[in-house]
N, C-alpha and C positions, 0 to 999 in steps of 0.2 A: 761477257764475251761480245755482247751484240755490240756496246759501247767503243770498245776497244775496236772494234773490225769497223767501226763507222770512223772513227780517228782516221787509221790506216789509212784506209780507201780514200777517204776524202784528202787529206793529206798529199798520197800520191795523185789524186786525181786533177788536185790546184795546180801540184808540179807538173805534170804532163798537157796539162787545159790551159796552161798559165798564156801562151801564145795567143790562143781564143780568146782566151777573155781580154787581153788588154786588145787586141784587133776588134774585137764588139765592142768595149767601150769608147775607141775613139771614132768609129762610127756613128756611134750614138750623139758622142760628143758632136761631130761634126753635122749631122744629119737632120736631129733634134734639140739640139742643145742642153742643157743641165735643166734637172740633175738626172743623170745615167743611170742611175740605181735607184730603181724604184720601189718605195718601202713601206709596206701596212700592217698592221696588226691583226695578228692570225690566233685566234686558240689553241694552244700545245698541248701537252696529256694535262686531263683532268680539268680543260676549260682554260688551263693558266695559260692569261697573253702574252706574246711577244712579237718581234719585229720580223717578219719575212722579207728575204734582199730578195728581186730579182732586177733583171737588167730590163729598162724605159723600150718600151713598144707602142706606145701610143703619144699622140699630140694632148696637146690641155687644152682643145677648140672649144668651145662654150655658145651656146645658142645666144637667142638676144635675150633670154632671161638671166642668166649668167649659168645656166646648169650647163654641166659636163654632156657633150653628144653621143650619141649612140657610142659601144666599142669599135660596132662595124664600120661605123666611119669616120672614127680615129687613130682608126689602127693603119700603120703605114705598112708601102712596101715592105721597105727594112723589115719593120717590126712582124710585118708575115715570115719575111724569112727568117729572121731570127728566131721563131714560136716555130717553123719549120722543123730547123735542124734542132729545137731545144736549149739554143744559148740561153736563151732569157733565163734560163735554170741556174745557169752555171753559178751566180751568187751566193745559191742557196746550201754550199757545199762549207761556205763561211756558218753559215747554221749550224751545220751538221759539227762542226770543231765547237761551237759553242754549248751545245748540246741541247739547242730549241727545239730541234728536229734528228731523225735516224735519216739513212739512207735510204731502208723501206718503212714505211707505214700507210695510214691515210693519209692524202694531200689532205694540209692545213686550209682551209676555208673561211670564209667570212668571220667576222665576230657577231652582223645582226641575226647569223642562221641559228648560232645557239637556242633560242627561247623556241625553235621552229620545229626540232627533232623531237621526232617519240623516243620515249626512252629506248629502246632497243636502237635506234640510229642513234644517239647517244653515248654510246658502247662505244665507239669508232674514238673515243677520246679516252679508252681506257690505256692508251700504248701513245709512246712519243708521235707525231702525224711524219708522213716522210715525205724525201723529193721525187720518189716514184713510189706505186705499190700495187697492191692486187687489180683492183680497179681499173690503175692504168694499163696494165696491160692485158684486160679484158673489155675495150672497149672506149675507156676514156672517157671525152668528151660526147662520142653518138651514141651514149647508154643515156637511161632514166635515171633521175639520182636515185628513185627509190633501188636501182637494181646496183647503182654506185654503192651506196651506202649499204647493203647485202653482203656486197663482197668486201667492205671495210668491215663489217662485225664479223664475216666470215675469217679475214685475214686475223683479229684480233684474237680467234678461238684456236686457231690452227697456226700460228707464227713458229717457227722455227728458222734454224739457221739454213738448213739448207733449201727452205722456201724464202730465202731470202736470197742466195745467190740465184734460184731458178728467176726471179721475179726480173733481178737485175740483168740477166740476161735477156729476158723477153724485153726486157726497157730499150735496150744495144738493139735489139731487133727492129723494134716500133720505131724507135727515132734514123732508122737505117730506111725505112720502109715507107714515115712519116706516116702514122695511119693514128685516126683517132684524134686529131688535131682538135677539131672543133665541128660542132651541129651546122647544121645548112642554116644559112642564113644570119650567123652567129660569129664572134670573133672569137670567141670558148666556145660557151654553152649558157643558155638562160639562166635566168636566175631563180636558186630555190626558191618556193612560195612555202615548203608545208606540206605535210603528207596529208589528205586527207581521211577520214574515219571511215570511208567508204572504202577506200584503199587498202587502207590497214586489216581492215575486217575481210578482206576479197571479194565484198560485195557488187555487182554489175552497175 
C-alpha cells in the first residue's frame, strides 16, 4: 500500500509541480549554468546506493587549492530561495517513481556517514529513506543529529499509513512557514562526526 500511494502522489505531484519545476530549472540554467540537477549517491534501505536528483543550489568556486569552498559561501541567492520554498526537492519526486526513495522516511544522507552510526542509528536504514519525514518536521536542520536520528528509529518503530499522511502535512506546513531550513551559520547543517561513547552512555 505504502508503494502504491508513493506512485500516486508523486505522480500527481510531477503533474500539478510540473510549472515549478521547469521555472526552477531554467533559472538554474540561466543563473548557474549546467548541470541543473544536481546528483550524488545516497544509501537506500539496507545501506543499498543510489542516485539522489535534486535541483543545483550552489556554485563549484574552489579555493586556490583546488578544494570546493565552504556551502555558506557557495550557496547563492537563488539557491537560498530555492532551499526556501523546497524546490531543490522537487527532483526527488523522480525517486520516489523509481522506487530509491518513499515519500516519508529518513532523509537519505551521506554515504561517508555509514561506518559513523551505532547500530541503533543504524536502524534508520531499516525502511526506504524519504523526501520528508519524522525529523523533518521536528525540527530539521536546528536539531542535533543525535536527536535527528532518534526520531528516524523512532519513525522506523512506529511507521504507519496514517503517520504518514500527518507527517506530509506537517511538511505543507514547515515549507508554508519555511522553518527549519538550516543551523546558524550553516547552509544545512554540519557535518556528522560520530556519535561519541560518552554520548551514547549519557555520560556528562
Amino acid at each position: 500500500m505504502k508503494r502504491f500511494f508513493d506512485l500516486f502522489v508523486a505522480i500527481i505531484a510531477l503533474i500539478f509541480f510540473s510549472v515549478f519545476i521547469v521555472i526552477t530549472a531554467v533559472l538554474i540554467r540561466y543563473k548557474l549554468g549546467s548541470p541543473v540537477i544536481f546528483k550524488q549517491e545516497r544509501p537506500g534501505r539496507n545501506g543499498k546506493s543510489f542516485f539522489v536528483y535534486k535541483f543545483r543550489t550552489m556554485t563549484d568556486h574552489k579555493d586556490e587549492n583546488g578544494g570546493l569552498l565552504p556551502d555558506h559561501i557557495r550557496l547563492t541567492k537563488l539557491g537560498a530561495f530555492i532551499r526556501k520554498l523546497s524546490l531543490d526537492e522537487l527532483p526527488q519526486l523522480f525517486n520516489a517513481l523509481k522506487g530509491d526513495i518513499s515519500l516519508v522516511g529518513p532523509r537519505p544522507l551521506l554515504m561517508e556517514y555509514l561506518p559513523l552510526y551505532t547500530a541503533e542509528q543504524a536502524r534508520r536504514h531499516e525502511v526506504r529513506p524519504g523526501i520528508t519525514g519524522w525529523a523533518q518536521v521536528n525540527g530539521r536542520n536546528t536539531i542535533s543529529w543525535e536527536e535527528k536520528f532518534e526520531l528516524d528509529v523512532w519513525y522506523v518503530d512506529n511507521q504507519s499509513f496514517w503517520l504518514d499522511i500527518k507527517i506530509l502535512f506537517l511538511t505543507v506546513l514547515k515549507v508554508f512557514k519555511s522553518e527549519g531550513i538550516n543551523q546558524d551559520g550553516q547552509a544545512t547543517m554540519e557535518k556528522f562526526k560520530g556519535t561519541s561513547e560518552m554520548k551514547v552512555s549519557g555520560n556528562d
